[in-house]
C-alpha positions in Angstrom: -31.5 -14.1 5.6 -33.2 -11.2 4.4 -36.8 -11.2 3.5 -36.3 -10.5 0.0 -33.7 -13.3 -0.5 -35.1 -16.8 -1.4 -33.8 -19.7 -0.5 -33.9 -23.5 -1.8 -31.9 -26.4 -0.3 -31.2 -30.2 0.5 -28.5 -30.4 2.8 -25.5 -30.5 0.7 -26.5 -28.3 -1.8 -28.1 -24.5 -1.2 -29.5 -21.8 -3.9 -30.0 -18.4 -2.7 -31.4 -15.9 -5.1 -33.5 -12.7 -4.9 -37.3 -12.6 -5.3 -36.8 -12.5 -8.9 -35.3 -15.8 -9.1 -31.9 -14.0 -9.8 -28.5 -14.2 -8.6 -25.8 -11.8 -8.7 -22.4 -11.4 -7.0 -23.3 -9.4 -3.8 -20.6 -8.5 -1.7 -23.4 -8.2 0.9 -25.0 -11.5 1.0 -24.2 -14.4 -0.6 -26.5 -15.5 -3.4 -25.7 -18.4 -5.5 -25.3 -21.7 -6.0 -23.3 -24.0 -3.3 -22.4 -26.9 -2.2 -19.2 -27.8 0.2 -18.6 -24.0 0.8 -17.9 -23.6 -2.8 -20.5 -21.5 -5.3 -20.8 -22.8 -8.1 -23.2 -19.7 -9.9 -22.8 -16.6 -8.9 -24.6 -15.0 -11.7 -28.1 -16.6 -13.3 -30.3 -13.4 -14.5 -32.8 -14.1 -16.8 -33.8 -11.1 -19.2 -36.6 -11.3 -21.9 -35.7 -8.7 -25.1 -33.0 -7.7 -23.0 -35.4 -6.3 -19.9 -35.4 -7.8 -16.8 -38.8 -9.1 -14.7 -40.3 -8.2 -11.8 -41.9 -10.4 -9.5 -45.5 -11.1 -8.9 -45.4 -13.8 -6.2 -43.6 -16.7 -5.2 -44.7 -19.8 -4.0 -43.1 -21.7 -1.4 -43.7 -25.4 -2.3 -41.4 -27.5 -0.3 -37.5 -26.7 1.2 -36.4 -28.1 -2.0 -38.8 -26.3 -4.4 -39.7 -23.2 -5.3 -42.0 -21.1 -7.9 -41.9 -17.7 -9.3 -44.7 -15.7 -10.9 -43.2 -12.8 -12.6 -44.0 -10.3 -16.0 -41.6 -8.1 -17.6 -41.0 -4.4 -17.3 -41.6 -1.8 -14.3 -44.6 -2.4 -12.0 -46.4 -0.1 -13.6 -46.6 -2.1 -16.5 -48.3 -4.8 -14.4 -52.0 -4.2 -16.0 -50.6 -4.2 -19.3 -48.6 -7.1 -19.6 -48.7 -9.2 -22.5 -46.3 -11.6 -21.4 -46.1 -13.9 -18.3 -43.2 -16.4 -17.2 -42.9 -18.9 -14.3 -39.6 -20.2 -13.2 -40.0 -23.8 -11.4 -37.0 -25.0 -9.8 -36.0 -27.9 -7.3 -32.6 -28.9 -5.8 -31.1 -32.1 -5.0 -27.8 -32.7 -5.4 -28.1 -30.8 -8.7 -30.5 -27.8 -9.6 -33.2 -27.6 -12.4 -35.0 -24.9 -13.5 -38.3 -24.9 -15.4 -38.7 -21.8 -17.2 -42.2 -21.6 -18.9 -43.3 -18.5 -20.9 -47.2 -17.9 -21.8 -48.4 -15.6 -24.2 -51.5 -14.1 -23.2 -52.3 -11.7 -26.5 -54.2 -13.0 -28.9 -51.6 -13.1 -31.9 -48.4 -14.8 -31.6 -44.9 -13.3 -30.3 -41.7 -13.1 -31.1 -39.0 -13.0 -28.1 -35.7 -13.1 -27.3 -35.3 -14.4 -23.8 -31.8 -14.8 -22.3 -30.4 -16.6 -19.4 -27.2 -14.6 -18.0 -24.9 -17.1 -16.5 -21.1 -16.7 -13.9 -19.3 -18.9 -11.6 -17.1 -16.8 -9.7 -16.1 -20.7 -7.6 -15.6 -18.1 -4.9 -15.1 -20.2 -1.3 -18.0 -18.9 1.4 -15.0 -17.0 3.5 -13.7 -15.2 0.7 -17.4 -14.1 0.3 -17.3 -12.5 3.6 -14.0 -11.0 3.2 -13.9 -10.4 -0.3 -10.4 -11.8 -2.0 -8.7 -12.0 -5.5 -9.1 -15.9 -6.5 -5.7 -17.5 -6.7 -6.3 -20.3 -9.2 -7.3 -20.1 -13.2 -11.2 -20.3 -14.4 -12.2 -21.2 -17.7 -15.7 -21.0 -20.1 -16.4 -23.5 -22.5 -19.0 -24.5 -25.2 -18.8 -28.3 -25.6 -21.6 -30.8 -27.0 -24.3 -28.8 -26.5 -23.5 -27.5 -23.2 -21.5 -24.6 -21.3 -18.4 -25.6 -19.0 -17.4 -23.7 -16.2 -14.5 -24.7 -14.5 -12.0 -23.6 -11.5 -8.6 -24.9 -11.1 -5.8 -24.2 -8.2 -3.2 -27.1 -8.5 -5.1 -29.7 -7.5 -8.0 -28.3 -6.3 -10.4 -28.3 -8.6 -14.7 -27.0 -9.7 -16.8 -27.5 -12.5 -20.4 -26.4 -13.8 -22.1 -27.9 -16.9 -25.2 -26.2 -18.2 -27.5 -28.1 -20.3 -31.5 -26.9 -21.8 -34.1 -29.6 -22.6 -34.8 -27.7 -25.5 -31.8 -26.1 -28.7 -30.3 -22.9 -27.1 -27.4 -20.6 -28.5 -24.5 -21.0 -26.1 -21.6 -18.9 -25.7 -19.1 -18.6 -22.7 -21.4 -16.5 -20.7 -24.9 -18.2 -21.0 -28.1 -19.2 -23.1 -30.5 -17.4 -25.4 -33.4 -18.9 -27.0 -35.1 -17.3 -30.2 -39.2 -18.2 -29.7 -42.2 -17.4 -31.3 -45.2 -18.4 -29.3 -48.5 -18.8 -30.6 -51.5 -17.0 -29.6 -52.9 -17.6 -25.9 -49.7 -20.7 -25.8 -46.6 -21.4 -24.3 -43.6 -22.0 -24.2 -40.4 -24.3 -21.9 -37.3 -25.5 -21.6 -35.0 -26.9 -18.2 -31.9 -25.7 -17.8 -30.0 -28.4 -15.7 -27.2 -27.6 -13.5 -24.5 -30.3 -12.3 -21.8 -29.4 -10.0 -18.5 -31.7 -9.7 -16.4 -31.7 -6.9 -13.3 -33.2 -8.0 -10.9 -35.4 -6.0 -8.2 -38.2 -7.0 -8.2 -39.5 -10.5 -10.8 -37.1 -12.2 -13.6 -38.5 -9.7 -16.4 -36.4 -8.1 -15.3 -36.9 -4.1 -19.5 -36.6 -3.7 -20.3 -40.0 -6.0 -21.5 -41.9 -3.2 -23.3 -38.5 -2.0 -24.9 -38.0 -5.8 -26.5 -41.0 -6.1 -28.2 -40.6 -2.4 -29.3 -37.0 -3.0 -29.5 -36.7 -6.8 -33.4 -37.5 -6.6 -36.9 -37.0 -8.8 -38.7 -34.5 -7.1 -41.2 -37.8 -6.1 -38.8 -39.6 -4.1 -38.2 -36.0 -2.3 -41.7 -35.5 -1.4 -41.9 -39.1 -0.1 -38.5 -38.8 2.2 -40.0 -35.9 3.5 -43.1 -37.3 4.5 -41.6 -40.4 6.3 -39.6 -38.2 8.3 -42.9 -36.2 9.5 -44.8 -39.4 9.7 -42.0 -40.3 12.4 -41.9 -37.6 14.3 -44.4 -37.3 17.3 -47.8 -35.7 16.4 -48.6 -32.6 17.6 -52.4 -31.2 18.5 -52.7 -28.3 20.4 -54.8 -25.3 21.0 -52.2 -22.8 20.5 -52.0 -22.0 16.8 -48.5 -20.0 16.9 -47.2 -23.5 18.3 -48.4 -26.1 16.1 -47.3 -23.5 13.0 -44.0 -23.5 14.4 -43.7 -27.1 15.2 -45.0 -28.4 11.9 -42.2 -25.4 9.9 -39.4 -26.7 12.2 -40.0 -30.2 11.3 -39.9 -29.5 7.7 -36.7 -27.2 8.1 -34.9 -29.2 10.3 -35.3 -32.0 7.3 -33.8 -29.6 5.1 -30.4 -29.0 7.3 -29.9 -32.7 7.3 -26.8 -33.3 5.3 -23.8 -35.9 4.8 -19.9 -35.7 5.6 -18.0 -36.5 2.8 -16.6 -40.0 3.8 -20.1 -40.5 5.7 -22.3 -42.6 5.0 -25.3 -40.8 7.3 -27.2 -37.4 7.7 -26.3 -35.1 10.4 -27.9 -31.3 11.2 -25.5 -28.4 9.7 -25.6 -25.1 11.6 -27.7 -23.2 9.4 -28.0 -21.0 5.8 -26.7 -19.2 4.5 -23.1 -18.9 6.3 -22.9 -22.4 8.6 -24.2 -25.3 5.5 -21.6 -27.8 7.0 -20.9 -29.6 10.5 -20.3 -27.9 14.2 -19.3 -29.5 16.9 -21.3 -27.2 19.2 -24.9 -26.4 16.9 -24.9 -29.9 15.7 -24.8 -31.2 19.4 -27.4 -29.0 20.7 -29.6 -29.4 18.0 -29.4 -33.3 19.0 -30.0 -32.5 22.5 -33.6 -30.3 21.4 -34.9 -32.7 19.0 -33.9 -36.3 20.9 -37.7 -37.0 21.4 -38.8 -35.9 18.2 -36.5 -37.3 15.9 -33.8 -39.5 17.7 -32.1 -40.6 14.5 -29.9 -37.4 13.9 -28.6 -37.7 17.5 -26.4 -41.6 16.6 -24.8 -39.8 13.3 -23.9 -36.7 14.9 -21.7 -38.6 17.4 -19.9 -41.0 15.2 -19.1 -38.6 12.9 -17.6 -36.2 16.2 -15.8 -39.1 17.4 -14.3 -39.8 13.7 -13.0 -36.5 13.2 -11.7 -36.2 17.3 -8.5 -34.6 17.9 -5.5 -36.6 18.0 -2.6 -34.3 18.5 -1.1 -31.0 18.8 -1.9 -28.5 15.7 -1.8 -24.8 17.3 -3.1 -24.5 13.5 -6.3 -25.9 14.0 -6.7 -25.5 17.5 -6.5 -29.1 17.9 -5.5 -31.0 20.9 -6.2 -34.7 21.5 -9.5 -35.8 22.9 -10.8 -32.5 21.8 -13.9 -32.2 19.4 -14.2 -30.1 16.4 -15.6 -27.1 15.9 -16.3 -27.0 12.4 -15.5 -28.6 9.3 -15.3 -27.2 6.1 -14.6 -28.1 2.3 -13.7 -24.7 0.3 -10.7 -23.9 -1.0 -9.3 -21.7 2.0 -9.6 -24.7 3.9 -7.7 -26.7 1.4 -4.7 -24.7 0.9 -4.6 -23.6 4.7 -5.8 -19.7 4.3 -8.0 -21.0 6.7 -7.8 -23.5 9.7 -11.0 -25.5 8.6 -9.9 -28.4 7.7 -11.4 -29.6 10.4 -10.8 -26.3 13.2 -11.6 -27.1 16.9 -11.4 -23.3 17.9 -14.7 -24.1 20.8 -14.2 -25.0 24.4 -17.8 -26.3 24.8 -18.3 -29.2 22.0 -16.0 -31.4 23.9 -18.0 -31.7 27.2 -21.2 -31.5 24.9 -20.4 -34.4 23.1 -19.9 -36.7 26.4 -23.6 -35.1 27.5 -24.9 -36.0 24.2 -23.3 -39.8 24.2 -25.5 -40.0 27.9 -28.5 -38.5 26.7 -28.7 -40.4 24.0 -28.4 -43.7 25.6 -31.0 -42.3 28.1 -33.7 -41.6 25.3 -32.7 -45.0 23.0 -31.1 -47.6 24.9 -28.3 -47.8 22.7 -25.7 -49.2 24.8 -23.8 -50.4 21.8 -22.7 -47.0 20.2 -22.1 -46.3 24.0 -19.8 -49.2 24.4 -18.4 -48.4 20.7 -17.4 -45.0 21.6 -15.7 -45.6 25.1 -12.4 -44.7 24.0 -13.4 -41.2 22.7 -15.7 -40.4 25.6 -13.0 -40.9 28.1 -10.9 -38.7 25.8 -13.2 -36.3 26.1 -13.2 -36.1 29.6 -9.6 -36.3 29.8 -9.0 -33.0 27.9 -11.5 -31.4 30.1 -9.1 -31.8 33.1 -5.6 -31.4 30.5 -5.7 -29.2 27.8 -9.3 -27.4 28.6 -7.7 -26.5 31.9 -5.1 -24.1 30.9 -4.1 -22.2 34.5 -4.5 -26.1 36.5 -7.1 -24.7 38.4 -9.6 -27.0 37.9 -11.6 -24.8 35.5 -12.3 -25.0 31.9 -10.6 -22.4 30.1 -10.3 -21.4 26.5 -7.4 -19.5 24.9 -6.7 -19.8 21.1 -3.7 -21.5 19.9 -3.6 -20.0 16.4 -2.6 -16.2 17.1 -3.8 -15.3 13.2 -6.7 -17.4 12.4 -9.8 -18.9 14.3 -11.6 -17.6 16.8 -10.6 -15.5 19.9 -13.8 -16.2 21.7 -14.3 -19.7 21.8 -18.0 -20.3 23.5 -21.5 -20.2 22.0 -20.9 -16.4 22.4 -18.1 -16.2 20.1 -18.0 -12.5 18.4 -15.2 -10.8 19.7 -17.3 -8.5 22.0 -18.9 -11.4 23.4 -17.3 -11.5 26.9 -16.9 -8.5 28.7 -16.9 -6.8 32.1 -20.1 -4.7 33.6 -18.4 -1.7 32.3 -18.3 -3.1 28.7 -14.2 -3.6 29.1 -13.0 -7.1 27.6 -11.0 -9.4 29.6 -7.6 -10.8 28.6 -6.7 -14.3 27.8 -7.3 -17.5 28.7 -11.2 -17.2 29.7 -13.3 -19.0 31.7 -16.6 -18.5 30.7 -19.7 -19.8 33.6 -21.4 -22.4 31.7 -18.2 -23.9 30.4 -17.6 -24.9 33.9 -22.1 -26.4 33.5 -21.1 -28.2 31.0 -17.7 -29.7 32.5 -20.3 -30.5 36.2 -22.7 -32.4 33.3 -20.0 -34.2 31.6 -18.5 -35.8 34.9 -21.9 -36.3 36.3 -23.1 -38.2 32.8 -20.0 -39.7 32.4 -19.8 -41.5 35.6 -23.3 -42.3 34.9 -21.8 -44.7 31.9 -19.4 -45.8 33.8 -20.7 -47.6 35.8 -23.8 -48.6 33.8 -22.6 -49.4 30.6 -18.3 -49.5 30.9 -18.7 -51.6 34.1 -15.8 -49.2 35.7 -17.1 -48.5 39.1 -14.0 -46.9 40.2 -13.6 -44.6 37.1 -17.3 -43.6 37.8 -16.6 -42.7 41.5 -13.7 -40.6 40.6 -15.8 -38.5 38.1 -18.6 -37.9 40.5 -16.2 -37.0 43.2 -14.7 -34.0 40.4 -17.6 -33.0 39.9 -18.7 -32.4 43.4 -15.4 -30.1 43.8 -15.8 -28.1 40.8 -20.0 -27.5 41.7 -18.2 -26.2 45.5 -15.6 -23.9 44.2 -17.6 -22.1 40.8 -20.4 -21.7 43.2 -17.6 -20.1 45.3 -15.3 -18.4 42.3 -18.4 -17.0 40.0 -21.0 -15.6 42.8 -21.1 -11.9 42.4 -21.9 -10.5 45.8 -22.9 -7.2 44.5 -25.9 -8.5 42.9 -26.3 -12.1 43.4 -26.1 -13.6 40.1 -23.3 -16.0 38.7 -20.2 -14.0 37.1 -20.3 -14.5 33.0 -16.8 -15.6 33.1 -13.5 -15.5 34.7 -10.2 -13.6 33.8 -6.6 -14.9 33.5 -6.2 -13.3 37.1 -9.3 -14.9 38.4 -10.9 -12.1 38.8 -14.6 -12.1 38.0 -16.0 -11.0 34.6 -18.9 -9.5 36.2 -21.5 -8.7 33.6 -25.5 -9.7 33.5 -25.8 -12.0 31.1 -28.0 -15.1 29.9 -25.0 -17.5 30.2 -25.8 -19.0 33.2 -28.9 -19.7 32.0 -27.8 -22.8 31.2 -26.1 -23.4 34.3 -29.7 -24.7 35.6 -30.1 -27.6 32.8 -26.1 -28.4 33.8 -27.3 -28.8 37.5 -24.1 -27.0 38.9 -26.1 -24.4 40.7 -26.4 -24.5 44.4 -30.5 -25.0 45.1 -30.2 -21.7 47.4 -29.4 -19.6 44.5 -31.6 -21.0 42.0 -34.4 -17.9 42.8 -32.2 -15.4 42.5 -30.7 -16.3 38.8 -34.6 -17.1 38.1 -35.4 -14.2 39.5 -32.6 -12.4 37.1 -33.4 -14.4 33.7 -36.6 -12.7 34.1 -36.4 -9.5 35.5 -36.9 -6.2 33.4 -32.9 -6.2 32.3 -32.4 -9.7 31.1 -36.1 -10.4 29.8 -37.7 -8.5 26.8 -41.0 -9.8 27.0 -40.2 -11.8 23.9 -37.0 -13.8 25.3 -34.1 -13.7 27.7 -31.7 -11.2 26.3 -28.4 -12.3 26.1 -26.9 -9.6 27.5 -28.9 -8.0 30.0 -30.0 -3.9 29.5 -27.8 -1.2 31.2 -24.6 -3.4 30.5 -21.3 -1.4 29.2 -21.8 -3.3 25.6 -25.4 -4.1 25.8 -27.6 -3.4 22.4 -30.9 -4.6 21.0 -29.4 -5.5 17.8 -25.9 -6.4 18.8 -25.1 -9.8 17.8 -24.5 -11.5 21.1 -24.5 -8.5 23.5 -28.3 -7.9 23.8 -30.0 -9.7 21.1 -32.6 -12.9 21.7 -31.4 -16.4 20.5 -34.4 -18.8 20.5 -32.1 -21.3 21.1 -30.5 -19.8 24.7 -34.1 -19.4 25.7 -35.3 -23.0 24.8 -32.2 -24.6 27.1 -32.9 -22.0 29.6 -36.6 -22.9 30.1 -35.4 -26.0 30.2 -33.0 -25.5 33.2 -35.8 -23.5 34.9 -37.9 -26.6 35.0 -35.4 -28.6 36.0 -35.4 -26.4 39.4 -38.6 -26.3 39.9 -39.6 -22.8 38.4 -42.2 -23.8 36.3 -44.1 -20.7 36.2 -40.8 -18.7 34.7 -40.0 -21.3 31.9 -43.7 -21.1 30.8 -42.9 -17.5 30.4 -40.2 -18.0 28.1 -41.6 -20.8 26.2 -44.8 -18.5 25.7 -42.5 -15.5 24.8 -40.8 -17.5 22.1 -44.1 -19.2 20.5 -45.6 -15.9 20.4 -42.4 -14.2 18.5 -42.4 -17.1 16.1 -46.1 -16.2 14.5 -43.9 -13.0 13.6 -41.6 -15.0 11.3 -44.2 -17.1 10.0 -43.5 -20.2 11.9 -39.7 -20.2 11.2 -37.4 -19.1 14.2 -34.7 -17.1 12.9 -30.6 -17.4 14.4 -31.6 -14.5 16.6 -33.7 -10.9 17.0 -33.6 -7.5 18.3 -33.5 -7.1 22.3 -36.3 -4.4 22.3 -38.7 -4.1 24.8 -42.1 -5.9 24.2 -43.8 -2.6 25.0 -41.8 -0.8 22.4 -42.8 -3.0 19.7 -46.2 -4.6 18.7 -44.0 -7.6 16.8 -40.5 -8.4 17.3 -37.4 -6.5 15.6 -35.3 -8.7 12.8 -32.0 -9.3 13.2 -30.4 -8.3 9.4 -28.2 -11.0 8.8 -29.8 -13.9 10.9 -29.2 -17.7 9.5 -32.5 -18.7 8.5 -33.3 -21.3 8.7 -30.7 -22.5 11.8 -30.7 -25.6 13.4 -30.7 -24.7 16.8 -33.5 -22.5 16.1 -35.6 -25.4 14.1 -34.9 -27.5 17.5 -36.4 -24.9 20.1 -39.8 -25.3 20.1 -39.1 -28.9 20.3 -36.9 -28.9 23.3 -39.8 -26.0 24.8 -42.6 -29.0 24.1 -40.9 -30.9 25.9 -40.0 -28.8 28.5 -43.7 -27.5 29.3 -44.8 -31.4 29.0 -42.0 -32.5 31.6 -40.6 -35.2 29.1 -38.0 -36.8 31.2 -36.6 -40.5 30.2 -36.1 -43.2 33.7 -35.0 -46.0 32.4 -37.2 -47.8 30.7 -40.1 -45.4 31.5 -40.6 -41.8 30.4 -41.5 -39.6 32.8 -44.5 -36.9 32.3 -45.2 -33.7 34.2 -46.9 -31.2 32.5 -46.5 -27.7 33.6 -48.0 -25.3 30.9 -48.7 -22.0 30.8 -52.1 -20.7 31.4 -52.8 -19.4 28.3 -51.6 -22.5 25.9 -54.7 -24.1 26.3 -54.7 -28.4 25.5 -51.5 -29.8 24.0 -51.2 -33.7 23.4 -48.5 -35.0 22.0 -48.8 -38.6 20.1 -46.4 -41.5 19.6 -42.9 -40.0 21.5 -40.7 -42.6 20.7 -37.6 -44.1 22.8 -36.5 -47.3 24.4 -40.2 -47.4 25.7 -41.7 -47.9 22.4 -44.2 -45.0 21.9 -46.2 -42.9 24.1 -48.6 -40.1 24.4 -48.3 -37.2 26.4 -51.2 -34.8 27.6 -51.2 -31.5 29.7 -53.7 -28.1 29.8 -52.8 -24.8 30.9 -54.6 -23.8 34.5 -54.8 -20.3 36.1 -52.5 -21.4 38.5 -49.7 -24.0 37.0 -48.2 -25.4 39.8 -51.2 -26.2 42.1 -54.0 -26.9 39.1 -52.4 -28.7 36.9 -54.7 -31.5 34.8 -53.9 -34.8 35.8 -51.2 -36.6 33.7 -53.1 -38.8 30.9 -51.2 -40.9 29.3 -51.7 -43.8 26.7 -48.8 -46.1 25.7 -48.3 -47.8 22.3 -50.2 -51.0 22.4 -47.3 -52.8 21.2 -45.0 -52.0 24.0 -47.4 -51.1 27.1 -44.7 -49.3 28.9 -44.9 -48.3 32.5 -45.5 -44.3 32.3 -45.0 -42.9 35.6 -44.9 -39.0 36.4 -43.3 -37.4 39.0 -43.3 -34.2 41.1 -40.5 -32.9 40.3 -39.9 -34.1 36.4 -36.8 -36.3 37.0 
């Protein structure tokens, strides 16, 4: 998001105005009100005696509430302004606005002060690629309130507009006629409801409404029970508690409920992504697992609900495979797009069985482990089927639908994404490197529960022994000689796409990387090409395609750097994934505390701060989880059963960090390191104090596993 949008939400529901308080159709970005990928105002311009206001300030209160300070006329008005107004508004489920108008002169006024109001019901991907709406919409003025509604067979939007105090209505808004006393005021609420409609006239949300529809109280007191939960944080680096603490808060906000769910999961992020991913929503589960466990259980029922069952070259699905992303608009619904849900990603299916394990490995949960048996072993059967599309024993993604979806189906999937050194693009099917991580994981967690939890010795053994091929031949296939770094992906010929990139990155928290090549890609991620000085780069500098601000071809993802500090560690580079983690906490002070999607790939000498990205998601999920999975990377968090393991290994400028009351099949515990001069020979000794109800065994060990 840009800087001067402003953004309210609560999961299901989003506003995103200007710093007015305004919407307006932009064919730019989207403003308005949404929920389910529909918006539901797409104009809401307030106007007093026909002039619009400027803003003074805006105060941030929560996710879910927002105020504006603002005075009619130019800026140069400012001094002379009779007239002030404040627009209070909160979300949650529906939207209210508080608009309050003070008179500061010393004689009453007489105004006219109208609220501009449109619903365009456009779907979010007819926002990005602007379309004529199909169906009819219709205005009306009915008991005291305006009607908008949207209607495509049976598809079908409304809007209802009400004011706490008399307004005149017509088709396209409110005015109120005012006189306000000397040195007084005056208010009204508008009220916004939104309906949703399904079978029989009923809104498909009503078991959602009555979850989310809440006083702004019983907001504020959610919120702080799910801080309260979370692990405390005390630390002498500033830029890292002020991150923590904003990604606690935003991650809150991105929690949101499936329709035909019962449970909050993480959406991908605002403005585009309000809705469930197979890929961001596993990832964010993996970062935030000892902060806030409880997202992590939902995210994988709801993934094995929706897992495919069949052929649909439509939707990309195949059976065993999980989803990509699920959406609710009106594309979707009438099949102008394949969202309903699509699985266009290679990567959320072996995700999902290294989620299951993890999870398990943090909470003990064997029963959603035994519950979801079927679907993990699904899972791993596509893997070796479908995902392996030339029989080579590689995971390899081509798209099924030759008009819709997406051609690159990875983490990296702009079109550009995936290219050779020269900046040429390899043809179809692709195998991109830390697919093939993520397939070595997979196997390797999956005969982990199979033998510990599915009592399938046998099945366990077979999976171990795949995985020991595939680690010999990728480390075989994707070696690039010339350069000693792992290839990013694989053409349909087999022949190596050999350009720099941070993909195999995460190659080191999958464990497929042969322990004699572990320097060099370290030795890569951060060398002058790949690293910025704020972040690994995800393409690296001199590359055919590489740019600072190209979206996946030189840019820095907080998120790629948070899993690859956390590979680093898992070889033994601590010194290098303090680096990054260091890097990325010091960028975040620059976006006050809130990690956008992505930013520029500039040099850190170049720049005293680093470069926005225009169209970032901010907030984004993965990005709210980073500095989460980089805490507990630099503290060596690693569960053993029914111990945690702690090895702190902190950079030697972040000081004292303690973090309090990390919860998991232990119970609690604390966790304590300090950065020395020399991290891997200095570090403080591991203190470490358990919950006094549980008294867990805490042991640490050299090497963090």
């Amino acid at each position: 998001m840009t800087d001067n949008m402003v953004s309210i939400l609560d999961g299901n529901t989003f506003l995103v105005s200007d710093s007015r308080g305004d919407i307006d159709p932009s064919p730019t970005f989207p403003t308005g009100l949404f929920s389910f990928d529909t918006r539901f105002l797409s104009r809401w311009e307030l106007t007093i005696d026909g002039e619009r206001l400027n803003a003074l300030s805006i105060d941030d209160l929560q996710y879910y509430e927002t105020r504006f300070f603002l005075v009619p006329g130019e800026p140069t008005h400012y001094v002379d302004a009779k007239v002030s107004v404040v627009r209070q508004r909160t979300i949650g489920g529906s939207f209210d606005e508080q608009l309050t108008v003070l008179n500061h002169q010393g004689e009453p006024v007489e105004l006219t002060i109208r609220m501009e109001v449109g619903c365009d019901f456009a779907d979010l991907f007819e926002i990005k690629d602007v379309q004529e709406k199909v169906g009819a919409a219709q205005a009306y003025v009915e008991q005291g309130r305006l009607r908008l509604s949207y209607r495509r067979d049976t598809f079908r939007r409304e809007t209802f507009i009400t004011s706490s105090t008399p307004a005149e209505i017509d088709e396209h808004g409110l005015t109120f006629r005012v006189r306000i006393p000397a040195h007084a005021e005056w208010t009204t609420t508008l009220h916004v409801e939104t309906m949703v409609e399904g079978a029989g006239g009923r809104d498909l949300r009503l078991g959602l409404i009555s979850h989310t529809s809440r006083v702004r109280t019983q907001m504020q007191h959610d919120l702080a029970q799910w801080v309260d939960r979370a692990p405390k944080l005390a630390c002498d680096c500033e830029p890292l508690g002020d991150t923590y603490e904003r990604s606690l808060v935003d991650l809150a906000a991105l929690r949101y409920t499936p329709l035909s769910f019962e449970s909050k999961v993480p959406t991908a992020g605002l403005p585009w992504f309000m809705t469930l991913f197979g890929r961001d929503s596993i990832f964010t589960c993996l970062q935030s697992l000892p902060f806030t466990p409880e997202l992590a259980g939902p995210t994988l029922q709801i993934l094995a609900m929706k897992q495919g069952t069949k052929l649909d070259d439509f939707r990309d699905e195949e059976p065993g495979k999980i989803l990509h992303e699920l959406r609710y608009g009106e594309s979707a619904a009438f099949e102008d797009q394949p969202h309903s849900p699509y699985f266009g990603a290679a990567d959320s299916t072996p995700l999902f069985v290294i989620l299951l394990d993890e999870y398990e490995r943090w909470t003990g949960d064997v029963e959603l482990v035994r519950r979801l048996e079927h679907e993990a072993r699904a899972a791993l059967r596509w893997i070796d089927t479908y995902g392996d599309i030339m029989g080579n024993g590689y995971l390899w993604y081509e798209r099924r639908n030759g008009r819709n979806g997406l051609e690159n189906q990875c983490w990296k999937d702009s079109f550009d994404a995936i290219s050779y050194r020269d900046g040429r693009l390899p043809s179809f099917p692709r195998a991109t490197c830390e697919l093939q991580g993520y397939a070595y994981d997979a196997k390797m967690r999956g005969a982990r529960l199979a033998r510990r939890v599915w009592h399938d010795p046998v099945f366990a053994d077979r999976l171990e022994q795949e995985a020991m091929d595939l680690k010999s031949r990728f480390n075989r296939d994707f070696w690039v000689e010339n350069g000693e770094y792992y290839a990013l992906a694989l053409d349909a010929e087999g022949g190596q796409v050999d350009a720099l990139s941070s993909n195999m990155g995460h190659l080191l928290w999958s464990g497929i990387v042969d322990p004699d090549r572990a320097g060099r890609v370290a030795e890569h991620l951060l060398g002058p090409r790949l690293f910025s000085g704020w972040g690994v780069r995800t393409l690296a500098e001199g590359e055919g395609r590489y740019n600072p601000v190209g979206y996946h071809v030189g840019t820095v993802w907080p998120f790629d750097n948070s899993f690859i500090a956390w590979g680093l560690r898992r070889y033994g580079f601590d010194e290098e994934a303090g680096r990054i983690a260091e890097a990325i906490i010091d960028a975040s002070q620059y976006f006050r505390g809130r990690l956008p999607e992505a930013f520029a790939g500039y040099d850190r000498v170049l720049t005293k701060y680093p470069v926005q990205y225009p169209t970032a998601c901010s907030p984004q999920a993965w990005s709210t989880g980073t500095p989460m999975l980089l805490l507990r990377t630099m503290l060596g968090l690693e569960p053993h059963d029914e111990h945690l393991v702690v090895d702190p290994a902190l950079p030697k400028g972040m000081g004292r960090l303690e973090l309090l009351d990390i919860p998991g099949r232990w119970g609690k515990i604390d966790a304590f390191g300090r950065g020395r001069v020399d991290i891997h020979h200095e570090q403080e000794a591991v203190d470490l104090e358990s919950d006094r109800s549980t008294q867990p065994l805490v042991q640490a060990l050299p090497d963090g596993r």
